[in-house]
C-alpha positions, 0 to 999 in steps of 0.5 A, a space after each residue: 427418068 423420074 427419081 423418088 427422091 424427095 425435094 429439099 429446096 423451099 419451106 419455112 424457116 425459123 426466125 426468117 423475114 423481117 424483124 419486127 419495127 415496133 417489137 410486136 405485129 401491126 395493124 393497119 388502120 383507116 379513119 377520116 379527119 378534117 383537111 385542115 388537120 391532115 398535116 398535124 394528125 401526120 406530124 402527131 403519128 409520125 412522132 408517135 411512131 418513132 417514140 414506139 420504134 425507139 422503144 421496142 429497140 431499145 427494149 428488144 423484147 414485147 408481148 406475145 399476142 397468143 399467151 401474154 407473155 413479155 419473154 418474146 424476143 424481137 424474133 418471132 419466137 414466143 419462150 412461154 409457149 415455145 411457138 412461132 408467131 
């Protein structure tokens, strides 16, 4: 027997996933370096890195990508133009 019932499992939520590491979305980039300087290159980003995770946690809030707008909260959620990122 088929029901006309609508289904309510599944969708999107508000504020679902991950929290952002660095308080805003990420790229991830590619480039070539001397095989002499691959361990400090890593060394120098790694510390980069940390500097700017510590940095967003401490700050909990970062810039919306869309508006500009630095009333973003670690969430997804952008207070300017009231949107989900």
């Amino acid at each position: 027997m088929e029901s006309d019932k609508k289904e309510t499992r599944g969708g999107a939520r508000l504020n679902a996933g991950p929290k952002l590491k660095y308080g805003e979305p990420t790229k991830q980039i590619v480039f070539r370096c001397p095989k002499s300087k691959v361990e400090e290159l890593k060394t120098l980003i790694r510390s980069k890195l940390s500097e700017w995770k510590e940095n967003a946690i401490n700050n909990e809030t970062s810039v919306c990508p869309k508006c500009g707008s630095e009333d973003v909260l670690w969430t997804c959620y952008c207070n300017k133009c009231n949107e989900c990122m």
